[in-house]
C-alpha positions as CSV (number, residue, x, y, z in Angstrom):
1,X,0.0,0.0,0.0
2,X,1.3,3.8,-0.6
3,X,1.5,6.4,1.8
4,X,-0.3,9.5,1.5
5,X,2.5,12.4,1.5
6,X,2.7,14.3,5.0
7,X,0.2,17.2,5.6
8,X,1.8,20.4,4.7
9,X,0.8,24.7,4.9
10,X,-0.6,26.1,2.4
11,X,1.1,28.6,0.6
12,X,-0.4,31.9,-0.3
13,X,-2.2,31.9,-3.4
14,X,-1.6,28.2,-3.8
15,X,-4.5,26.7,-5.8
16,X,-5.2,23.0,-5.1
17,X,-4.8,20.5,-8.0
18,X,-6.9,20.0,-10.7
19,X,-9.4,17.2,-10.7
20,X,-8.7,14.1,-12.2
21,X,-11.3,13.0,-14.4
22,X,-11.3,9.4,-15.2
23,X,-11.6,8.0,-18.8
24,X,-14.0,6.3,-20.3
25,X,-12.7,2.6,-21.5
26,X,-13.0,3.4,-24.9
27,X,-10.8,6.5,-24.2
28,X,-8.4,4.7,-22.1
29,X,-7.8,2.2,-24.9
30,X,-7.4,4.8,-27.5
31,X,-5.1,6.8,-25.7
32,X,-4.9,6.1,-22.0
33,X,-1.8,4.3,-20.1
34,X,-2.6,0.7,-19.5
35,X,-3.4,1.9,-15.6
36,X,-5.7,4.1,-17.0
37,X,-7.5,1.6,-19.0
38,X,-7.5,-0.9,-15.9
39,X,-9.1,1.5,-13.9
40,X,-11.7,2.2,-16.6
41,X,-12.6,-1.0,-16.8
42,X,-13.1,-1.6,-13.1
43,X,-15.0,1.4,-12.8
44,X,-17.7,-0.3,-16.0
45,X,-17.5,-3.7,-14.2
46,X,-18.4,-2.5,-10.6
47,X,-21.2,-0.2,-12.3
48,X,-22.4,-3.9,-13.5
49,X,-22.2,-5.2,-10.2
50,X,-23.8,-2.7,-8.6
51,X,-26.8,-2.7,-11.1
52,X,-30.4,-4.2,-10.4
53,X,-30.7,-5.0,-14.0
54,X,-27.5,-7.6,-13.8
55,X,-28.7,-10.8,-13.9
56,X,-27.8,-13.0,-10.8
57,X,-26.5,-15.5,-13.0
58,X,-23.9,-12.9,-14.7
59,X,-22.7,-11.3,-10.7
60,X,-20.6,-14.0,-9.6
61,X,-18.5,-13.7,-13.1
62,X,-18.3,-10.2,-12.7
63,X,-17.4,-10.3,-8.9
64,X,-14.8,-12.5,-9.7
65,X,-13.4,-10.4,-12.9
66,X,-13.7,-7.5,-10.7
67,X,-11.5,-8.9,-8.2
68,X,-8.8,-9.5,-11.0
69,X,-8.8,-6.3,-12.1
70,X,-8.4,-4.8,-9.0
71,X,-5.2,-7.3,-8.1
72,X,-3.6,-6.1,-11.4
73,X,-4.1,-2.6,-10.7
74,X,-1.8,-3.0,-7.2
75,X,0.5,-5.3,-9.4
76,X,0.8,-1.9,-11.8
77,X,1.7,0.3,-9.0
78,X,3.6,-1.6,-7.3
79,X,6.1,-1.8,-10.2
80,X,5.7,2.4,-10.9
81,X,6.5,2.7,-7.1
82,X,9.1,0.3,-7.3
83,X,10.3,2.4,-10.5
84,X,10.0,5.5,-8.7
85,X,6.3,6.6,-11.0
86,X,2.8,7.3,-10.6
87,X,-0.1,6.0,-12.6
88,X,-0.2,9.4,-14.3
89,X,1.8,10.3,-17.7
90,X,5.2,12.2,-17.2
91,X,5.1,16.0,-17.6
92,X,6.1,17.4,-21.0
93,X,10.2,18.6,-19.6
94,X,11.9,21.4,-22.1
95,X,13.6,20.2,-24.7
96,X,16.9,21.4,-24.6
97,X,18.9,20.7,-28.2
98,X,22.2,21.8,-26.7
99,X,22.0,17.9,-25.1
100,X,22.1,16.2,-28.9
């Protein structure tokens, strides 16, 4: 499990991060990260769960696929916190051409 960072003061005019607004599964696999997609996918398949118009016969497949998904999600960030990473995509860093 990751820690949360410590708490820390505000400083002035500091605005808090943007909200991150999850991706569809159709987005995800078009141009998501394969966390991203993961995640999307959980997100659809506990929707499914949680829905009274599942059929009873189709909830223990989709408990059990939901339970997978979630396992390789911790698999995926264990290895980017092992690799020093979040689930995110790296910020865009100047190019400099003095380097080449």
């Amino acid at each position: 499990m990751t820690r949360k960072p410590p708490l820390r003061a505000v400083a002035a005019g500091e605005q808090p991060p943007a909200p991150v607004i999850p991706k569809s599964v159709t987005e995800a696999a078009k141009d998501g990260t394969e966390r991203e997609l993961w995640a999307a996918m959980r997100d659809r398949v506990a929707e499914s769960v949680e829905s009274k118009a599942t059929a009873p016969r189709d909830l223990a497949a989709l408990t059990k696929r939901l339970g997978e998904i979630v396992r390789e999600i911790k698999q995926i960030d264990a290895r980017l916190a092992k690799e020093g990473r979040t689930g995110g995509r790296a910020a865009d860093e100047s190019f400099d051409a003095s380097a080449v």
